[in-house]
N, C-alpha and C positions, 0 to 999 in steps of 0.2 A: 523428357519433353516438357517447355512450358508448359504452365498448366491452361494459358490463355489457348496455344495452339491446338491442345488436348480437346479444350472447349470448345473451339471453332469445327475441327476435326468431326467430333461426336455432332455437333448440329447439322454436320453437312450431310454423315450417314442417316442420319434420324430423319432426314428431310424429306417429305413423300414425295414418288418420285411421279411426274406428271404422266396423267395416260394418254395411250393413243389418242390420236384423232377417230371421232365419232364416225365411223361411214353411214350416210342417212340411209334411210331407210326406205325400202323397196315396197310398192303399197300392194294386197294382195291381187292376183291376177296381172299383174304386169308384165307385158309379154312384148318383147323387141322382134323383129322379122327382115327380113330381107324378100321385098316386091318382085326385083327384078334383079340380075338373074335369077330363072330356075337353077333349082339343085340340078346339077348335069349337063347344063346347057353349053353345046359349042358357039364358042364366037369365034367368027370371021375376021381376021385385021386386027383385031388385039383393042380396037377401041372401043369402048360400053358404056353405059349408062348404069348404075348401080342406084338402085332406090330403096330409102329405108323405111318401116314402118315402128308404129306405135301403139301400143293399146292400153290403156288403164292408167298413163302418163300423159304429159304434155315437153313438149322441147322447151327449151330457153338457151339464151347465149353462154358459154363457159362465162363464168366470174355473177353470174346473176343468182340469187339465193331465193328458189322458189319451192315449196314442198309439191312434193309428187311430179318433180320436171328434173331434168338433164339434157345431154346432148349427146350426142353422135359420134361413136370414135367406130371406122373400119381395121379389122385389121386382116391383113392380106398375108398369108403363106405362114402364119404364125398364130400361136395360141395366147389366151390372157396370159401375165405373169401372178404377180403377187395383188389377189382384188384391193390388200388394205392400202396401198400404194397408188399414187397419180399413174393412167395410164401414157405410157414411152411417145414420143411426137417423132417419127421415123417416117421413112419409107412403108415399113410394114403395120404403121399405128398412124393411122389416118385422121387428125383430129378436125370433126367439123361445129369449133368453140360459137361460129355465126348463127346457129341454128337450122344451118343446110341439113334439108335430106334425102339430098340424092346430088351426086357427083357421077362425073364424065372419067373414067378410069382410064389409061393407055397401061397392055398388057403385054408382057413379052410372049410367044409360042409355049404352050405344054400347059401341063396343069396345072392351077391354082385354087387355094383356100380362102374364101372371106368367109368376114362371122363378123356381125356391129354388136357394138357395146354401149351399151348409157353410162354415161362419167357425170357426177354432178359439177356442180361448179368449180370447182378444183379437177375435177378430170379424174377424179377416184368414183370406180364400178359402187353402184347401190349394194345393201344390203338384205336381202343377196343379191348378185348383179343379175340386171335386165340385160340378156343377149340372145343375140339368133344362134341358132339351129349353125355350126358351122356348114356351108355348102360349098360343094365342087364344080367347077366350069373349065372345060377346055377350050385353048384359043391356038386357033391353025391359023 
């Protein structure tokens, strides 16, 4: 092997390798909730109003860099994936980057999971992540 390639080679293993991205940090007592629905509750017609709540944070827009704020991600009939990771923008991952907190849901018949999640500005859960209590509501 050239000795120059050799060289290039060794400085490219020797290179520190850059770390994750920092997920911020979650301030003590922060606590995310879901107002509306109750754990349990039947809905009628399948259309709802889901309201979010906040404690010991404040909201801000996705893309805005504020300490001790995030935003709003619902997610429906599914669990977090990976917290160090931007949360998914689906159907089942509800992103409200405006700083909404509360949306009008349309539901199919049977049962369903929501659980919100705080995503900082990039859409990745705090460390550790602020999330509700996941709850149950059936829709006839």
């Amino acid at each position: 092997m050239p000795r120059s390639l050799a060289f290039l080679l060794g400085a490219v293993l020797l290179a520190p390798i850059p770390a994750a991205a920092q997920r911020e940090a979650a301030p003590e007592g922060a606590r995310a909730y879901i107002m509306w629905p109750y754990d349990g509750s039947v809905i009628n017609g399948g259309k709802l109003w889901v309201r979010m709540g906040l404690q010991n944070m404040g909201v801000a827009p996705a893309g805005i860099r504020r300490e001790r704020t995030g935003h709003h991600h619902l997610l429906v009939d599914t669990d977090l994936g990976n917290p160090e990771e931007p949360i998914p923008n689906d159907r089942q991952h509800l992103h409200f980057g405006g700083g909404q907190t509360e949306v009008r849901l349309e539901l199919p018949p049977g049962r369903h999971t929501l659980q919100m999640v705080l995503g900082d500005a990039d859409h990745i859960p705090h460390n550790p992540p602020v999330m509700s209590q996941k709850i149950t509501i059936t829709v006839r």
